[in-house]
N, C-alpha and C positions, 0 to 999 in steps of 0.2 A: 752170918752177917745180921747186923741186927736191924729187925723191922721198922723203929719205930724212932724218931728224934725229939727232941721236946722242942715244943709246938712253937714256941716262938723264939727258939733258938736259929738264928743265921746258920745253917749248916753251907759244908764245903760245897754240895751238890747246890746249894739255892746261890751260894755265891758264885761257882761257876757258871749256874744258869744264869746269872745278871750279866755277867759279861761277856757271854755271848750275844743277850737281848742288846748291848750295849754296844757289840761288835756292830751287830746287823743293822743299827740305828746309822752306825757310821757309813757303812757302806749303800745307805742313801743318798749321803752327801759325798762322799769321795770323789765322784767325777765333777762336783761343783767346781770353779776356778772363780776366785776375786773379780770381780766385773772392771774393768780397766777403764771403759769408761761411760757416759750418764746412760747413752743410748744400752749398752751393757748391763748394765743396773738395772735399766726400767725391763729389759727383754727378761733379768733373772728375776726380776720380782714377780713376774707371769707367771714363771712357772714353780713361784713358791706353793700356790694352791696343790697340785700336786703332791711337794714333799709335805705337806700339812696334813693330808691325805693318808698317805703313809705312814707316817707319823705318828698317828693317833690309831691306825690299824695295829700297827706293831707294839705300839701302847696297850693297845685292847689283849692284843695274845699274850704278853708279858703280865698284865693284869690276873688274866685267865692264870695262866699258871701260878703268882702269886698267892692267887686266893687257894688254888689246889693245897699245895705245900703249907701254907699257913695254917690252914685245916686241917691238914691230916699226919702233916712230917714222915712220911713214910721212905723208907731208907734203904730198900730189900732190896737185893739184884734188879725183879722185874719191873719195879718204878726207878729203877735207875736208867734199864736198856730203854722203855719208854721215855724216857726223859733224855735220853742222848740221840734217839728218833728224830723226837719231836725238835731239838736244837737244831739239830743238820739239816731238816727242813725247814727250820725258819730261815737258817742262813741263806737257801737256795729259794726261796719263795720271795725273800726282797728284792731280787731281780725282776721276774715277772712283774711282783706288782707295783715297781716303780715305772718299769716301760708300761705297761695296762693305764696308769693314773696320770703319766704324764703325756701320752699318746690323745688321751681321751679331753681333760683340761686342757692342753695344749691347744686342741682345735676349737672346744667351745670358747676359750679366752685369748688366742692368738700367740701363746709363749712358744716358746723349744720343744718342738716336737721330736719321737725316735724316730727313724725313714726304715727303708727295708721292708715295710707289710708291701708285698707288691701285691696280690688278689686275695682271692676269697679262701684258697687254700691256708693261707700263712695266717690272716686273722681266728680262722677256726683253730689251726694249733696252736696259736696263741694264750686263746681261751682255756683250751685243755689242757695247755701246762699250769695255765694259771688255778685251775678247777682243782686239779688233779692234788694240787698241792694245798689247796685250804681243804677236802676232801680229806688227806692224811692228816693235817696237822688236828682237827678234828674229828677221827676219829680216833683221835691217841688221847684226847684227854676224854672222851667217852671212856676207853678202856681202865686212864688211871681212875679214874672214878666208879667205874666197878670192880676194880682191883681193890680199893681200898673201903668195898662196899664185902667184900672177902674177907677185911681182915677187921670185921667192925666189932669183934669181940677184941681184940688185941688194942685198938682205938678208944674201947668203951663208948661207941656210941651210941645214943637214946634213939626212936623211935622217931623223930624228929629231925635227928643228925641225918636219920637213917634215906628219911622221907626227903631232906636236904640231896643229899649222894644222887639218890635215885632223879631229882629235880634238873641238876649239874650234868649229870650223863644224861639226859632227856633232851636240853638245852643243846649239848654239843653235837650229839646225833641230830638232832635239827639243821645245824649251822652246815652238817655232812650232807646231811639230805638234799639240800638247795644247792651244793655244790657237785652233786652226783647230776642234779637235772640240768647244771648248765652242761655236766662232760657227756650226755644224752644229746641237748639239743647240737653242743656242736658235733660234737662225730655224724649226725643220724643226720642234721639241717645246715650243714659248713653254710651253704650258701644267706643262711640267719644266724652270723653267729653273732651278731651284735644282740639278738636274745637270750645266747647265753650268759651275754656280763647283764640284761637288764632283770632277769629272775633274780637276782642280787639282793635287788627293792623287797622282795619278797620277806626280807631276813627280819625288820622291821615288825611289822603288821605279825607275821607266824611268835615272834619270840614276846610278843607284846599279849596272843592270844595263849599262847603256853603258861608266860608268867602267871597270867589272870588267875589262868584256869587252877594252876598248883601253887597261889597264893590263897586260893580259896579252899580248896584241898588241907593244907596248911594249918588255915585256921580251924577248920573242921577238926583234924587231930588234935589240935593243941588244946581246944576246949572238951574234948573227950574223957 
């Protein structure tokens, strides 16, 4: 099987990959219904915040993986079995994180809430499936990106490509790490699990001091 695809060729794998990100976008909106009437309307328009929310999450991942592939086009088995991972988890991660966002929105803005959290136990599972699952889906693009940090002779990458690789898996093992501490505090603190979704903030501030720091790094090498 061959490794490698030219880089900005549409392959089968990136076109199947889009339409599953395209799947999962839909299955946001699936349980929507037509508002029949104004009072209707105004109750879905509350809880648009939410799908906007989602939206622009599952934008972000789909992002994430375009840049991967556009980068690197790598074709081999084991950035495929990764890549068919990370798909089957995104399908099952827009669940969670539409109940999480519209659970959450819904009360600070008054829209369509989900029911069912009846205490403390069911919010902290909540969290942990939610966790569990941005946890894998970045930790998978960590691995492609040392996978293709493997194959950087076959890539022909520079020293910089190199330093680029090592940056992207750094980035995503970050995005893991804040979601290993929320599947920490809720298992360890159920009765705070509302501090497992707000370590979240954390993503922010951490990937703003990473960037900094191997944007300067960066340049350092570049003028070397």
């Amino acid at each position: 099987m061959r490794v490698l695809a030219a880089r900005r060729e549409i392959t089968r794998l990136e076109g199947f990959s889009d339409a599953v990100f395209g799947f999962a976008l839909t299955l946001l909106v699936v349980s929507l219904e037509v508002p029949g009437t104004y009072a209707e309307l105004m109750n879905a328009m509350r809880g648009f915040g939410s799908f906007a929310v989602c939206f622009a999450i599952v934008a972000w991942i789909w992002y994430e993986h375009n840049l991967f592939f556009r980068r690197y086009g790598l074709q081999d088995g084991w950035t495929i079995l990764l890549n068919l991972i990370l798909l089957f988890v995104v399908l099952f991660y827009v669940y969670p994180l539409k109940f999480v966002f519209t659970r959450l929105l819904g009360g600070i803005f008054g829209g369509p809430r989900p029911t069912g959290v009846a205490g403390v136990a069911d919010g902290a599972m909540l969290m942990l499936i939610y966790s569990i699952a941005v946890l894998v889906l970045f930790l998978i693009f960590a691995l492609l990106y040392w996978h293709a940090l493997r194959h950087h002779e076959e890539l022909e990458l520079n020293p910089l490509d190199i330093f680029d690789a090592r940056t992207g898996a750094g980035r995503h093992l970050l995005t893991a790490g804040v979601a290993l501490l929320s599947i920490l505090i809720a298992a360890i603190l159920p009765r705070r699990a509302d501090l497992a979704g707000f370590v979240y903030f954390l993503l922010g501030p951490l990937h703003a001091a990473f960037g900094f720091a191997r944007g300067k790094a960066r340049n350092q090498l570049s003028a070397a």
